[in-house]
C-alpha positions in Angstrom: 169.3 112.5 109.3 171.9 111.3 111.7 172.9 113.8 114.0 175.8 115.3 114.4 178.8 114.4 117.1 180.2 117.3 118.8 183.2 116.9 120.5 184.4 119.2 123.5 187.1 119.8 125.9 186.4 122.9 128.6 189.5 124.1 130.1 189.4 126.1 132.8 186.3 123.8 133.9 185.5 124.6 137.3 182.6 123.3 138.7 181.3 122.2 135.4 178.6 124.8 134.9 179.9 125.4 131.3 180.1 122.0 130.4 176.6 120.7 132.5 174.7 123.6 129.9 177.0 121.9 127.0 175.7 118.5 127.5 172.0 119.6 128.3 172.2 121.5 124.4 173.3 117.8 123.3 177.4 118.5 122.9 179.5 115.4 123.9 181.9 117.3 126.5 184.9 115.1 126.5 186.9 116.1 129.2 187.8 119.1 131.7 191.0 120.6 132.9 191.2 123.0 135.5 194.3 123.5 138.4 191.6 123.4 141.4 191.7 119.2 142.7 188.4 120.5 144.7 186.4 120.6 141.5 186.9 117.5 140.7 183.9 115.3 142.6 180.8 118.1 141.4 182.3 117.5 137.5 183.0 114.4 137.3 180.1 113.2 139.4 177.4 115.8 137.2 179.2 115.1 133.9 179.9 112.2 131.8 183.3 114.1 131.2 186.2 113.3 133.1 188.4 115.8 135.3 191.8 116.5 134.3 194.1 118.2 137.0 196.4 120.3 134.6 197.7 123.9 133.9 196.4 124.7 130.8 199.7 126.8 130.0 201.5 123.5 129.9 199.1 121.9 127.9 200.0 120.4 124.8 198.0 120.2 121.3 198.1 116.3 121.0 196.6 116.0 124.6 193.2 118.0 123.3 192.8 116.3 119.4 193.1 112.7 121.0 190.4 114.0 123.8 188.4 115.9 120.5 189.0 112.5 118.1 186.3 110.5 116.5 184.1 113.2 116.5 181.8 115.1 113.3 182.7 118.7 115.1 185.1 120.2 118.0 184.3 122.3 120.2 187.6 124.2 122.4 185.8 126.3 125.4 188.3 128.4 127.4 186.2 130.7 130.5 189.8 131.5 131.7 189.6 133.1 135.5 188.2 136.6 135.3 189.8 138.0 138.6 192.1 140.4 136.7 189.8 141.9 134.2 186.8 142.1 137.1 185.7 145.4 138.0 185.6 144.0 141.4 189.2 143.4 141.7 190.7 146.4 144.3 194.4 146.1 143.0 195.4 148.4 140.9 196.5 148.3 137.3 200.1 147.5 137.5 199.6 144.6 139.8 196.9 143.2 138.1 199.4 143.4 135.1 201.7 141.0 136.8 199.3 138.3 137.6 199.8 135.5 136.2 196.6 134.6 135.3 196.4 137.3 132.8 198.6 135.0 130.6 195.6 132.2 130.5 193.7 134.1 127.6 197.3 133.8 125.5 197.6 130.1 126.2 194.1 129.9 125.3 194.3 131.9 122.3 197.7 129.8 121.2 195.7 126.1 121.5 193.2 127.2 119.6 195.6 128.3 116.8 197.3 125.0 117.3 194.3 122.2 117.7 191.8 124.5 114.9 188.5 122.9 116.6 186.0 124.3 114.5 184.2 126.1 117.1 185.2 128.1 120.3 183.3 129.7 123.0 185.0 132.1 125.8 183.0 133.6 128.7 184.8 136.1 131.1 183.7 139.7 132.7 182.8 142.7 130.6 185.8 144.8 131.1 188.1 142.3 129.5 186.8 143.7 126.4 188.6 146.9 126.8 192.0 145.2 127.3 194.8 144.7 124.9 195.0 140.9 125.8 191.4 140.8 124.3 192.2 142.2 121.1 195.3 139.9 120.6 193.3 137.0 121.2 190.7 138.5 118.7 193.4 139.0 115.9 194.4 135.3 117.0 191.3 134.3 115.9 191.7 135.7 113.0 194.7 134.6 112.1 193.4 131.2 112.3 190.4 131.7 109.6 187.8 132.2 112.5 184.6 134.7 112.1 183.2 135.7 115.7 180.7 137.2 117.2 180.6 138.6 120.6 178.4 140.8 123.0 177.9 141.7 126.8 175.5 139.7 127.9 172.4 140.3 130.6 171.6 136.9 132.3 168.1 137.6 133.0 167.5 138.6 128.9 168.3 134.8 128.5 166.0 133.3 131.3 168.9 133.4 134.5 167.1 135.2 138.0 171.1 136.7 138.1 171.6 140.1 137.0 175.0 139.2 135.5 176.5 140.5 132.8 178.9 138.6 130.7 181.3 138.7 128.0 180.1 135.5 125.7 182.0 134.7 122.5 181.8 131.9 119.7 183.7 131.6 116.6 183.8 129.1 114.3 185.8 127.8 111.2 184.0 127.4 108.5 180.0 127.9 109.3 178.6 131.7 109.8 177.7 131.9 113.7 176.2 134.1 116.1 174.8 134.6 120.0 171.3 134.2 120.3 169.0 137.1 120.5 167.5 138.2 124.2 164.6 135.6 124.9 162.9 137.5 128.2 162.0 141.0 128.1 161.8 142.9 131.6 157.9 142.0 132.2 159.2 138.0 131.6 162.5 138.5 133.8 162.9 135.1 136.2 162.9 136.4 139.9 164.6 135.4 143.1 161.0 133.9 143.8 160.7 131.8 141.1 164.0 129.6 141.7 164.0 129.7 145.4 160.7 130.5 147.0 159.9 126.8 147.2 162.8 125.5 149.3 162.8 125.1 152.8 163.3 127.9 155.5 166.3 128.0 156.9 167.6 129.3 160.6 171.2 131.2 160.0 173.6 128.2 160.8 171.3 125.9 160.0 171.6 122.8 157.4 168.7 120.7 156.0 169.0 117.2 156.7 168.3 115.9 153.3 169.9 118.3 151.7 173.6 119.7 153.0 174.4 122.0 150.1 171.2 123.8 151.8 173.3 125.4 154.4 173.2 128.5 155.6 176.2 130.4 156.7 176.5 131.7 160.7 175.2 135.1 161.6 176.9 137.2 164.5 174.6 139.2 167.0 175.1 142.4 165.6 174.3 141.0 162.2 171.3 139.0 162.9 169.9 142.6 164.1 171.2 144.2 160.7 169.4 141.5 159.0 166.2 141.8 161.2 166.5 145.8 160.3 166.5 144.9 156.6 164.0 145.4 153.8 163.3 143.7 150.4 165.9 145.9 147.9 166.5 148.4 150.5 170.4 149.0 152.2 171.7 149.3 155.9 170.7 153.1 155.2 166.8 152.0 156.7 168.3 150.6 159.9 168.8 152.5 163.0 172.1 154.2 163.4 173.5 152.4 166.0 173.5 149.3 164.2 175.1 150.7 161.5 178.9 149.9 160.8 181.1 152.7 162.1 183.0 152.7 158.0 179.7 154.1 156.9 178.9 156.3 159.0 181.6 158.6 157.7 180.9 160.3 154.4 183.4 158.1 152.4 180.9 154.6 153.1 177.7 156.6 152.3 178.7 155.6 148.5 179.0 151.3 149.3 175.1 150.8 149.7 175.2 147.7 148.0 176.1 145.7 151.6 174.1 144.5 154.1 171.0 144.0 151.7 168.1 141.8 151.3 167.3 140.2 148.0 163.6 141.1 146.3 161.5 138.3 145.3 160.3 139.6 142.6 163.6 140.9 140.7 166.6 139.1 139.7 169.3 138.4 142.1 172.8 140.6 141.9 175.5 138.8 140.5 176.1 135.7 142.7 180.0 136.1 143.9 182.5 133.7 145.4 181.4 135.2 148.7 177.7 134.8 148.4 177.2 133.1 151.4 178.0 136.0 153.7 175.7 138.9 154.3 178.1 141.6 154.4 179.8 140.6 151.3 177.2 142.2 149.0 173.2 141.6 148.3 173.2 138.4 149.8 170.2 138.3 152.2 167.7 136.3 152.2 164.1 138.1 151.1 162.4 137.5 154.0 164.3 134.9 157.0 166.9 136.5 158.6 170.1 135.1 157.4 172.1 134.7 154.2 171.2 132.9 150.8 172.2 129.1 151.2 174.7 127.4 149.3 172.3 125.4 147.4 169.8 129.0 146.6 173.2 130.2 145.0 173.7 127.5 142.9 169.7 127.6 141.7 170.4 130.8 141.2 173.6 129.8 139.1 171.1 127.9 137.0 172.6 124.7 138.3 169.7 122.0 139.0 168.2 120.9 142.3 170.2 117.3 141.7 173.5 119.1 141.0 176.0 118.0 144.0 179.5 119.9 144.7 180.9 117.4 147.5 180.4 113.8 148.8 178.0 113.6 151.4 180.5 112.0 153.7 183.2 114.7 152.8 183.0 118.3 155.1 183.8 121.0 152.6 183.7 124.3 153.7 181.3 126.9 153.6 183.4 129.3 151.7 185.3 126.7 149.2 181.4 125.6 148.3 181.0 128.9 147.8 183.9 129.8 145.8 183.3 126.5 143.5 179.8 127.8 142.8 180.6 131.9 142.8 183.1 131.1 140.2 181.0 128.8 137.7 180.0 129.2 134.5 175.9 129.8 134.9 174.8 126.4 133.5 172.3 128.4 131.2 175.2 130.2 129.5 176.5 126.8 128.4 173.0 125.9 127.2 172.7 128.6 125.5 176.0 128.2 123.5 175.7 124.8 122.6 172.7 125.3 121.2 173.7 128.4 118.9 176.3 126.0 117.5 173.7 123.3 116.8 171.7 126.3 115.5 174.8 127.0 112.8 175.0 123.5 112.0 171.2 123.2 111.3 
């Protein structure tokens, strides 16, 4: 039997980690839009889709169906930024109200009800669940003949060495659907180990030659001691106190452990941020060399591949945008893991 064409636009495309996962699972991603022009050389040059510069709130439904034509099935993904549902955001409630980027779920929600692809995928943070604008864009759904299925998902249950959690949603028109069940249990987790033990050490500030998305981020004095003082899993509470910071040694820092730490090689990673590449920013360190996680050690851990590229090797990107390109992707897995529970309901 001759298999069949799936068509896909991802907006909010990022990096392309959604769509590099659809294409691996055999969908024919179409085309990306995202507002970020920095994103545009890792998509384009790791996709066969092309990169569209455009606010999805002024998109229009013609723009998508002539991207989505010619093809058996469409597929409308929509990972919409997940700053103001994160748990991670400090601001408080009102202000995340007024962000603007809480209307992206709407405009989502209203293409869909306007193109009818018949399927749809979203992937955001956890606590969006527990917000009105989820449950509007659920009834949304509904409105539009969709069945759904959704469910908080743990990376390393699907094979990721992240310990993520996700919100992952499909819908689909007309054929019954569903999220995959857990492949790994606990015993079969992937570790830190397994995706990065093999790569090359790295000094702090240093950058392999052949490879300059292997970069390490600069360590300060102080910090190189922290980091020297550091154990596998442990917290700055097993250093010395006069290396720790003066913020925790009062009571109130006692409670933010979860800085200054080394990664275990046999466990998962923690949730790889947009600030991955600094030490201080969360459980960044590397197991056992005194510095960071590299920029490419995030993105393995992303489940991007070892080929994947996020800048021209004659263009200087920064240490942080690299970071905030590959902190804010889409692990490529996820994307694997959808398309193929849509070829699964097709089957």
């Amino acid at each position: 039997m001759k298999r069949p064409i799936i068509n896909a636009v991802d907006l909010f495309c990022g990096a392309g980690g959604l769509t590099h996962g659809l294409e691996k699972a055999g969908i024919n991603v179409v085309a990306g839009y995202d507002v970020e022009e920095s994103c545009r050389f890792a998509y384009e040059h790791n996709n066969q889709a092309k990169f569209i510069n455009q606010d999805v709130t002024k998109l229009q439904k013609d723009e998508i169906k002539a991207h989505l034509h010619g093809g058996d099935f469409t597929l409308l993904a929509g990972c919409a930024p997940c700053q103001p549902f994160s748990t991670y955001s400090r601001s408080t409630n009102s202000a995340r109200q007024k962000d603007k980027r809480w209307g992206l779920l709407n405009s989502f929600g209203r293409l869909v009800s306007e193109v009818c692809p018949d399927f749809v995928t979203m992937e955001n943070v956890p606590g969006l669940v527990s917000q009105p604008v989820f449950n509007d864009f659920l009834q949304q759904l509904t409105n539009a003949g969709y069945q759904y299925d959704y469910q908080i998902v743990f990376c390393p249950a699907y094979g990721m060495a992240q310990t993520r959690k996700r919100l992952m949603l499909l819908a689909s028109r007309e054929k019954n659907i569903q999220l995959p069940e857990p492949s790994h249990t606990p015993v079969q987790y992937v570790t830190v180990a397994d995706v990065i033990a093999d790569l090359p050490p790295l000094l702090a500030g240093q950058t392999l030659a052949d490879d300059p998305l292997h970069q390490a981020s600069t360590l300060s004095p102080i910090n190189l001691k922290r980091i020297q003082a550091s154990v596998p899993g442990g917290t700055w509470l097993d250093w010395p106190e006069d290396l720790r910071a003066s913020c925790h040694r009062k009571d109130s820092g006692k409670t933010f452990p979860s800085v200054y730490g080394r990664m275990s090689w046999d466990k998962p990673s923690p949730t790889i941020t947009t600030q991955c590449n600094g030490y201080g920013n969360g459980r960044f360190g590397h197991p056992e060399q005194d510095r960071a996680i590299s920029l490419r050690e995030a993105a393995l851990l992303q489940s991007f591949p070892k080929s994947y590229q996020f800048s021209p090797r004659e263009e200087k990107l920064s240490i942080g945008a690299l970071a905030k390109m590959i902190g804010n992707a889409v692990p490529v897995r996820l994307g694997e893991m959808v398309g193929l529970s849509i070829k699964e309901a097709l089957a």
